[in-house]
N, C-alpha and C positions, 0 to 999 in steps of 0.2 A: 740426503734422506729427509724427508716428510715425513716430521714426529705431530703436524697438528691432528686432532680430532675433529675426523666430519662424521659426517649420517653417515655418508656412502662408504667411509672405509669401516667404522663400526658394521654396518648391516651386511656388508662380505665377509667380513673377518665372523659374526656371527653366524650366517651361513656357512662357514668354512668347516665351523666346530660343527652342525649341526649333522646328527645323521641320518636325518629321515630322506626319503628314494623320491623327490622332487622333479618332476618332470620342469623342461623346460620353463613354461608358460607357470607351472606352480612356481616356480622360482625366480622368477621377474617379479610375478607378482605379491611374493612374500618380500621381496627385496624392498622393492618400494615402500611397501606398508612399515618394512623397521626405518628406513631411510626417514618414514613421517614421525615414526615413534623416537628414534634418537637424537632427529632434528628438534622435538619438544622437549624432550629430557635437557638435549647441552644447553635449554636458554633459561634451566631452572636456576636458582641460588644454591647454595652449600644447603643451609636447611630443609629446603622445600626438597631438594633429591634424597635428604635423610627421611622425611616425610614420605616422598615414595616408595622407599624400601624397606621400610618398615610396612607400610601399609602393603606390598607386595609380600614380606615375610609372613603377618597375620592373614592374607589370603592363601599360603600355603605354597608363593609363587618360588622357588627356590633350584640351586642347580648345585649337585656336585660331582 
């Protein structure tokens, strides 16, 4: 089993949870765009992604 973190398995596994009614072509192309978004997150430091999430938490960005 493949326990490393990439974009591409973050950004399905996050589509996976996701429940909105994506059309195909909607779904490629959200895919990609986390694929770009996660691919920049995993090459932050410990601090700078505490820096994110906080700055995501004060924008209201949150899931539960």
């Amino acid at each position: 089993m493949d326990t490393d973190l990439n974009p591409t398995t973050l950004a399905i596994e996050f589509l996976r949870r996701d429940k909105s009614n994506l059309s195909p072509a909607q779904y490629l192309k959200k895919l990609k765009q986390l694929e770009l978004e996660f691919a920049d997150l995993l090459t932050l430091s410990s601090n700078e992604l505490k820096e994110e999430i906080y700055f995501a938490w004060r924008l209201g960005v949150h899931v539960h």
